[in-house]
C-alpha positions in Angstrom: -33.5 98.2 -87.1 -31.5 99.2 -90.0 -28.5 100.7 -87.7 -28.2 98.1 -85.1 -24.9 96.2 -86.3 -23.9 92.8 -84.2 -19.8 92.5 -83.4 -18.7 92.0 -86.9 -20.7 94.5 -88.3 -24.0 92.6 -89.6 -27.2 94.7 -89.8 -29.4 93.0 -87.5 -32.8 93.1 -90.0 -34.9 90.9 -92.3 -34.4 92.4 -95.6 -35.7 90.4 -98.8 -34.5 91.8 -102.1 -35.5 88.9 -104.0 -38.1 85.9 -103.4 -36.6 82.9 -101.3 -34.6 81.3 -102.5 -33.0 83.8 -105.0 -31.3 83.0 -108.5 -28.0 82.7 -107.1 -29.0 80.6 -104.3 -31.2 78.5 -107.1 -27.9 78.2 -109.3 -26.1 76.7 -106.2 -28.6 74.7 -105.2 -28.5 73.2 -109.2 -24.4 72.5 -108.5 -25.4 70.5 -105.0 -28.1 68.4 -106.7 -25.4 67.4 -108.9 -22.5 66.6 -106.9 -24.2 66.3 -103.0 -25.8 63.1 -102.2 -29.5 63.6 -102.6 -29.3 61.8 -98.8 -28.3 64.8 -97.4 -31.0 67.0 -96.8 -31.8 70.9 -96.8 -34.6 72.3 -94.8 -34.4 76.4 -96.8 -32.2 75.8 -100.3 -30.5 79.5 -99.4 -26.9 79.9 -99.1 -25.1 81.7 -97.0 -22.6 84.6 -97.1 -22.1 85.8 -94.1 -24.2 85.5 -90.4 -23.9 86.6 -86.9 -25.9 87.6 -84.4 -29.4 87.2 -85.4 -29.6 87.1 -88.8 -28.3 85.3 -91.8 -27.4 86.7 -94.9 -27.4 84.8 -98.4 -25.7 85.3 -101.9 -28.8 87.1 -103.1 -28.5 90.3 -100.4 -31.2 88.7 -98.6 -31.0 88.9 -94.9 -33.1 85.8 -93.1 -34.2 85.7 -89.1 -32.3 82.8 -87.7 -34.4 81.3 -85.2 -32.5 77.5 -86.0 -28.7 78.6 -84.7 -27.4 75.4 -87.0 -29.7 73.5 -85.0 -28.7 74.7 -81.5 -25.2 74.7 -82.3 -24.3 78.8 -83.0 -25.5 79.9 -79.3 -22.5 82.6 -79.1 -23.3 83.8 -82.7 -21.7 82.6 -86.2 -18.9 84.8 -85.5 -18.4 85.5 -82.2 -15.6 87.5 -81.9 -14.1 85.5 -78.8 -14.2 82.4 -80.6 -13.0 83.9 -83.9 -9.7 85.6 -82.3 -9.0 82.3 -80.6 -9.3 79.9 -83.5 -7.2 82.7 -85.8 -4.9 82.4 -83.1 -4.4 78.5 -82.7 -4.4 77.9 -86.6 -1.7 80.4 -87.2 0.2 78.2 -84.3 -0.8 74.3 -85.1 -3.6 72.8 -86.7 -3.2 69.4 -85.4 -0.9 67.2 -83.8 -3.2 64.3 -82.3 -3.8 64.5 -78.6 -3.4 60.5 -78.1 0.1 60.8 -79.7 1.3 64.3 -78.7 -1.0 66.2 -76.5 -1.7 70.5 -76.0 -2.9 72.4 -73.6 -6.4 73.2 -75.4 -7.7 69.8 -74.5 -7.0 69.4 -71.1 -8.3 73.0 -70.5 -11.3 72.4 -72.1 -11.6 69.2 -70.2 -11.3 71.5 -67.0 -13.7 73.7 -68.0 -16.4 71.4 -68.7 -15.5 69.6 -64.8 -16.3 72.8 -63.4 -19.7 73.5 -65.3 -21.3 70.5 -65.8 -23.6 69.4 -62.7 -22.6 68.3 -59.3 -19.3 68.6 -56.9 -17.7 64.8 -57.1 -13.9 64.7 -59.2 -14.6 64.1 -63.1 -12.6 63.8 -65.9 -13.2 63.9 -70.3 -12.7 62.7 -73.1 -13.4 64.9 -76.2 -14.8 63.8 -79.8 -15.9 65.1 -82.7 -19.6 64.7 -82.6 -23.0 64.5 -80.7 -22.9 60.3 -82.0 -19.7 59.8 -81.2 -19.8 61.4 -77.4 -23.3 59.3 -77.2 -21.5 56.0 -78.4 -18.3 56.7 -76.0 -20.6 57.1 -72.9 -22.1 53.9 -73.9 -19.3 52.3 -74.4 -17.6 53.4 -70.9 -21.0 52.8 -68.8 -20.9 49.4 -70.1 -17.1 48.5 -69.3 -17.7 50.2 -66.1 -20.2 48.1 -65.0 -19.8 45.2 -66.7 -23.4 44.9 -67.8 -24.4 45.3 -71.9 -28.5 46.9 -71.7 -28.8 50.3 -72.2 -32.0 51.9 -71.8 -33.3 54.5 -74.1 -37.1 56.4 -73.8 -39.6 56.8 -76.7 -39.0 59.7 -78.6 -35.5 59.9 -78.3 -32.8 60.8 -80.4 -29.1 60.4 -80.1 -27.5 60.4 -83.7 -27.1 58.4 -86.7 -24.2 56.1 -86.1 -25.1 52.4 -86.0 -25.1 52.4 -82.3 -26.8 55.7 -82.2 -29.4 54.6 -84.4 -30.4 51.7 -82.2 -30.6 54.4 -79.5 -32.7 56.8 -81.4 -36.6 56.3 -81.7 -37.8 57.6 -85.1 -37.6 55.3 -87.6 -38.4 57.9 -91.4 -35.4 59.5 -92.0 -33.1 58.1 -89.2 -33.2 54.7 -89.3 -35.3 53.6 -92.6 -33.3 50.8 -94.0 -30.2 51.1 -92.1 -30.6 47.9 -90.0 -29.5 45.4 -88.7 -29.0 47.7 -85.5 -26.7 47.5 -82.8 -28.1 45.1 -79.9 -28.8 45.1 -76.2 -30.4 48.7 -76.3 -34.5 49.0 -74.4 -37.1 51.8 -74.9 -39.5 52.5 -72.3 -41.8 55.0 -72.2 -41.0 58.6 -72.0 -42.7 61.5 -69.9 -45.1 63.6 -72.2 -47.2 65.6 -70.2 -49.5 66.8 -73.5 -49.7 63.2 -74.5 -50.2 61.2 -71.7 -51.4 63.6 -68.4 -49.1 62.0 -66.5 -47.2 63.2 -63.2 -43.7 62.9 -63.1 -43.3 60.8 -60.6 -45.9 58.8 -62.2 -44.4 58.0 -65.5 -41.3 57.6 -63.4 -43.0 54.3 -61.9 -44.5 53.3 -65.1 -41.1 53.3 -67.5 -39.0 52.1 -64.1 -41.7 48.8 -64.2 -40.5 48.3 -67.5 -37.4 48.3 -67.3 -37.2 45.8 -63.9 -39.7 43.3 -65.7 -38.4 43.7 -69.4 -34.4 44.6 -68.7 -34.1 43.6 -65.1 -31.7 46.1 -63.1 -28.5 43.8 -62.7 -28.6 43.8 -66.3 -28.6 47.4 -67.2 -25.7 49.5 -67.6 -26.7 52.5 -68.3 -30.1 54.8 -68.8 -29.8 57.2 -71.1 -32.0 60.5 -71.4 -32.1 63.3 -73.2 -33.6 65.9 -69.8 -35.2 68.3 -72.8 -35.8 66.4 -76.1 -34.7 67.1 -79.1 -35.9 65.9 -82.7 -38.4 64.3 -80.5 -40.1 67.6 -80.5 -38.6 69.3 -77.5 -40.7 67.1 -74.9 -40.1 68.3 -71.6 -40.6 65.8 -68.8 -42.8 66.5 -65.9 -41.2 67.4 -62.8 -40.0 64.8 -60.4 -39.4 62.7 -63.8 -35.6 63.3 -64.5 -35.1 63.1 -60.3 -36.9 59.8 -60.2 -34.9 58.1 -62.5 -31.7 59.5 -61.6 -32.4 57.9 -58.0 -33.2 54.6 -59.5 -30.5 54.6 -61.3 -28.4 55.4 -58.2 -30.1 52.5 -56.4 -29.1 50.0 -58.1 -25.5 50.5 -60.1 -26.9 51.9 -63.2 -25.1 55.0 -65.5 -27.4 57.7 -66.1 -26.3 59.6 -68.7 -27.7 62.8 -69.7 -27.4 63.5 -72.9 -27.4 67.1 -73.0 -26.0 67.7 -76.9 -28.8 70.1 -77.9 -30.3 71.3 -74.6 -26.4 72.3 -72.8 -24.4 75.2 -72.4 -26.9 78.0 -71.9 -29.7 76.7 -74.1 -32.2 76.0 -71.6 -31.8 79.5 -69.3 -29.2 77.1 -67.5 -26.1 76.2 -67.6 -27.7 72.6 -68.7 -31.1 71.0 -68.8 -31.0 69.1 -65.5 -30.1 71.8 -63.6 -34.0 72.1 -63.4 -34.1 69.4 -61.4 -31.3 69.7 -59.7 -30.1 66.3 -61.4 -26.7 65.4 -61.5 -25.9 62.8 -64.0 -22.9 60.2 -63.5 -22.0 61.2 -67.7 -23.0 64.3 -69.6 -22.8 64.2 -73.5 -22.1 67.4 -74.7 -21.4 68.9 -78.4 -23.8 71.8 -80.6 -23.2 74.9 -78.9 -20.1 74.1 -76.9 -17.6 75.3 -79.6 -19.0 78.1 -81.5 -19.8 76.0 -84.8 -16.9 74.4 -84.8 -17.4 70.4 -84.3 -16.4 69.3 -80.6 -18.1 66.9 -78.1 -17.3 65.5 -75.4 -17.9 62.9 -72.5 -17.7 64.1 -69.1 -18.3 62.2 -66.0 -17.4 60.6 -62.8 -13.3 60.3 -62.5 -13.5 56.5 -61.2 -16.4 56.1 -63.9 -14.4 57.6 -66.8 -11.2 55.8 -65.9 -12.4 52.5 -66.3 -11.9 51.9 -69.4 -8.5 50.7 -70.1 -5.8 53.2 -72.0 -6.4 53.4 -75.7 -9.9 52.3 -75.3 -11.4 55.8 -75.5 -9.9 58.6 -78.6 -10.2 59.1 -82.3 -7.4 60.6 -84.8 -9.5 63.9 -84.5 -10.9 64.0 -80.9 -10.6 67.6 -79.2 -8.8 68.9 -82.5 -6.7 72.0 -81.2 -8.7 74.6 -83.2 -12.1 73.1 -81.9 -11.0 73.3 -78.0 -9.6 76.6 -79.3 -12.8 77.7 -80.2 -15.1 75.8 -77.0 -12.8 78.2 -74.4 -13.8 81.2 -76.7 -17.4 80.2 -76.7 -16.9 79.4 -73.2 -15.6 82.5 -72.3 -18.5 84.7 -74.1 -21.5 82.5 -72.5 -19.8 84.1 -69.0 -18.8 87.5 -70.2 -22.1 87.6 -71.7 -24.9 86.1 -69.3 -25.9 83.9 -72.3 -28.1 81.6 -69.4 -29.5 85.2 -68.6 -29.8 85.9 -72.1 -31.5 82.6 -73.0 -34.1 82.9 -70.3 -35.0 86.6 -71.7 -35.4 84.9 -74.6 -38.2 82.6 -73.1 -40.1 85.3 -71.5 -40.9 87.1 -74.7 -41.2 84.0 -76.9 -43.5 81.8 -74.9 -46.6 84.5 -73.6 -46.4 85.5 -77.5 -46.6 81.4 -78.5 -49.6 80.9 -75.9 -51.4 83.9 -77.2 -51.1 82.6 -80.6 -52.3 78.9 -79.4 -55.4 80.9 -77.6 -56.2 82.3 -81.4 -55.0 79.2 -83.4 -56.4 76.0 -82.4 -54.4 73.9 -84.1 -51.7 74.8 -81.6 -52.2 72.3 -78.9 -49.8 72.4 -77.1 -46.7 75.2 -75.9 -43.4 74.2 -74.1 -39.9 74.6 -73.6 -37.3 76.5 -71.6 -35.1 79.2 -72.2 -34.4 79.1 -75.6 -35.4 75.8 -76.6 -39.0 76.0 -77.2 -42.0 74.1 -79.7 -45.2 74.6 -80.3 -47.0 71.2 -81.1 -49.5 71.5 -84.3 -52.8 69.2 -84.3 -56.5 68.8 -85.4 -58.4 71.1 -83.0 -59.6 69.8 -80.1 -57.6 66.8 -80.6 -54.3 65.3 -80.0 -53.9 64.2 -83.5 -51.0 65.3 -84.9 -51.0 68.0 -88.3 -47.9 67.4 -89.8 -49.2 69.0 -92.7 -50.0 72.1 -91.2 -46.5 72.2 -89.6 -44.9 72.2 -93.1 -46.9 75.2 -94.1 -46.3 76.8 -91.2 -42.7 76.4 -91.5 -42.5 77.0 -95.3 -44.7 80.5 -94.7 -42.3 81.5 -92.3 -39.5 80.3 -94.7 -40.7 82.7 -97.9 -41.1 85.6 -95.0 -37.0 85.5 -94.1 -37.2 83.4 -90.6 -35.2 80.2 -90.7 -37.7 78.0 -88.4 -37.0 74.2 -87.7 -39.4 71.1 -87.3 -39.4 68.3 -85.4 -41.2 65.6 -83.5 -41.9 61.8 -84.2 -45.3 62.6 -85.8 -43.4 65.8 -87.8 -45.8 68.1 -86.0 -43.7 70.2 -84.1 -42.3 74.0 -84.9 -39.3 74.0 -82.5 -37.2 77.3 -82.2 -33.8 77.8 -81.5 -32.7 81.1 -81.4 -28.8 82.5 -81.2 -28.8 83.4 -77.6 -26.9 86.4 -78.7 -30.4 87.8 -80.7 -31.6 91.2 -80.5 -35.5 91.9 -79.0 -36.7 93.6 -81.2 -35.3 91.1 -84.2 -37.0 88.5 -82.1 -40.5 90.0 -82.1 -39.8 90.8 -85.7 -39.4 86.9 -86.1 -42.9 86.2 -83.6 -44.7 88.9 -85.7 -43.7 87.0 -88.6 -44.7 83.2 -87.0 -48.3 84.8 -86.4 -48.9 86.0 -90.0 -47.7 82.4 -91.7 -50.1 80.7 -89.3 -52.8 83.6 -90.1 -52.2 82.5 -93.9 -52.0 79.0 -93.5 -55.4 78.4 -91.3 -57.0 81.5 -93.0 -57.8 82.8 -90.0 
């Protein structure tokens, strides 16, 4: 492992020279707790140098695993050369103008771009933001002046940011929403498919959240439903199939949006280009933002042309929307997910990761359940032989795997979820380094 070097030279290995986290990384973490609100979190208090392919390397010398990609958001790498060579190239030209005021080519080709990948055949057009909340808000926002109706329906589970709007949207009270309130109105949850939790077909739970929403909402009144087609802090709850196809029809059948909110499980992520492509879904708006521009922050709306022109001139934009280094760096991150069979590469990563994951759950009971696609992909932690959740075991877990030099994420409404996001760009054998390394932390933790 020592020789294998990703595109900017970083040795792809896990090398700890001190304990995690180090002295330096323990004298930064000192300067944060005095200047960076203590509302801000940090899931591994290491700081970081430099990173790319599969492995992140702190101020210590210590070289971490990354099986977290920012939280789905460095698919193409940290560094990727593509997206490196176009931002150098764009800043040493213009940093910003504002688009609404006097527009560049970068937006409107990323605005082609996404047209061509994202799902179905029908003329659409963008609009590009800076964030996952922001594109989530927007596509609210045009769903309802499209329609003219104000409910938007949400499932349990959900997340879809931490704007005031976004909150209401989002299911998980602790740390999301604690205290935030009063929330923004008009917004339903019904329930979600959750085939570990409630054994449910997808057709089935199709009919039992659609009954909701008829008798609770009633379907002249709803704008939009709104769906994450892979969740994400939720704990990566993948619907059963016919679930997504279902709703999309009844949605269809009666005027209403459906948005799919694809900010953690698009471009690539899922072995697809984006998560209803399982289904063969194709949403009338796509949120999109993580992994689209190579780290940089970028989101976007993307829909139905009639649908997305709506909305009245200077109802949609933001000083910042589709910045020119941002769109920049999306058509470099673009450009490597092609070059590079990233949706190939994602779906290698899922047949090594989950057999190794459902060997594990047939030695550790406290693994109940194993899911995902692609590269998005949990393992649910509870009290063997029940559905009751351990989100105490999860934290071990998680901090074992932390002290070993793999960067692991949780998630989950009932914390109990280990979800992993590996770059797409990872190497196998760092990968099985990284497994190797999830099955001793669970051997330690359970003592078994």
């Amino acid at each position: 492992m020592t020789d294998v070097l990703d595109q900017t030279g970083l040795q792809q290995r896990r090398h700890l020279v001190t304990e995690i986290p180090g002295p330096r990384s323990q004298e930064l973490m000192a300067r944060r707790q005095a200047t960076v609100s203590a509302g801000v979190g940090t899931t591994l208090p290491v700081f970081i140098t430099r990173a790319g392919g599969g492995v992140l390397e702190d101020v210590d010398g210590n070289t971490l695993i990354d099986l977290g990609s920012g939280i789905a958001v460095t698919s193409v790498g940290n560094a990727a050369p593509r997206v490196v060579e176009a931002v150098q190239a764009q800043v040493a030209d213009f940093t910003h103008t504002c688009f609404m005021v006097t527009p560049y080519e970068g937006y409107v080709a990323v605005c082609e771009a996404l047209a061509e990948l994202t799902p179905g055949d029908h003329a659409k057009k963008s609009a590009l933001f800076n964030s996952g909340s922001e594109a989530v808000e927007n596509a609210v926002k045009i769903a309802r002046h499209a329609t003219g109706r104000q409910a938007v329906v949400v499932f349990d589970h959900a997340y879809h940011g931490r704007t005031n709007l976004t909150m209401a949207l989002t299911a998980k009270n602790m740390p999301y929403k604690h205290r935030f309130g009063p929330f923004a109105g008009e917004v339903y949850r019904v329930p979600m498919s959750y085939p570990f939790r409630d054994g449910l077909s997808g057709p089935d739970a199709a009919v039992r959240a659609i009954s909701q929403i008829e008798v609770q909402v009633g379907a002249g009144n709803t704008a939009a439903v709104l769906i994450e087609p892979l969740q994400g802090e939720g704990g990566f709850i993948e619907p059963a199939p016919g679930f997504l196809t279902a709703i999309s029809e009844w949605c269809t059948a009666n005027g209403v949006v459906f948005i799919a909110d694809e900010i953690q499980s698009g471009f690539c992520r899922t072995g697809a280009w984006f998560g209803v492509d399982a289904e063969g879904v194709v949403p009338d708006l796509v949120t999109t933002a993580k992994g689209m521009a190579g780290g940089l922050p970028l989101a976007a709306v993307t829909g139905r042309a009639e649908i997305m022109d709506a909305v009245h001139p200077g109802g949609l934009g933001g000083t910042y929307g589709g910045n020119p280094v941002a769109c920049a760096a999306a058509l470099g991150a673009i450009e490597t997910m092609r070059a590079e069979d990233l949706v190939g590469a994602a779906r290698g990563i899922g047949e090594v990761m989950l057999p190794r994951l459902r060997t594990l759950a047939e030695r550790f009971p406290a693994i109940g359940d194993v899911r995902g696609r692609g590269a998005m992909i949990a393992v649910e932690l509870v009290r063997p032989g029940t559905t009751e959740p351990d989100a105490a075991l999860t934290g071990a877990v998680a901090k074992a795997c932390h002290a070993r030099g793999v960067v692991v994420l949780t998630a989950g409404s009932y914390g109990n979820v280990l979800r992993f996001l590996p770059p797409l760009v990872i190497g196998r054998d760092l990968l099985e380094e990284a497994l190797d390394v999830i099955e001793e932390a669970f051997a330690e933790v359970t003592g078994s």
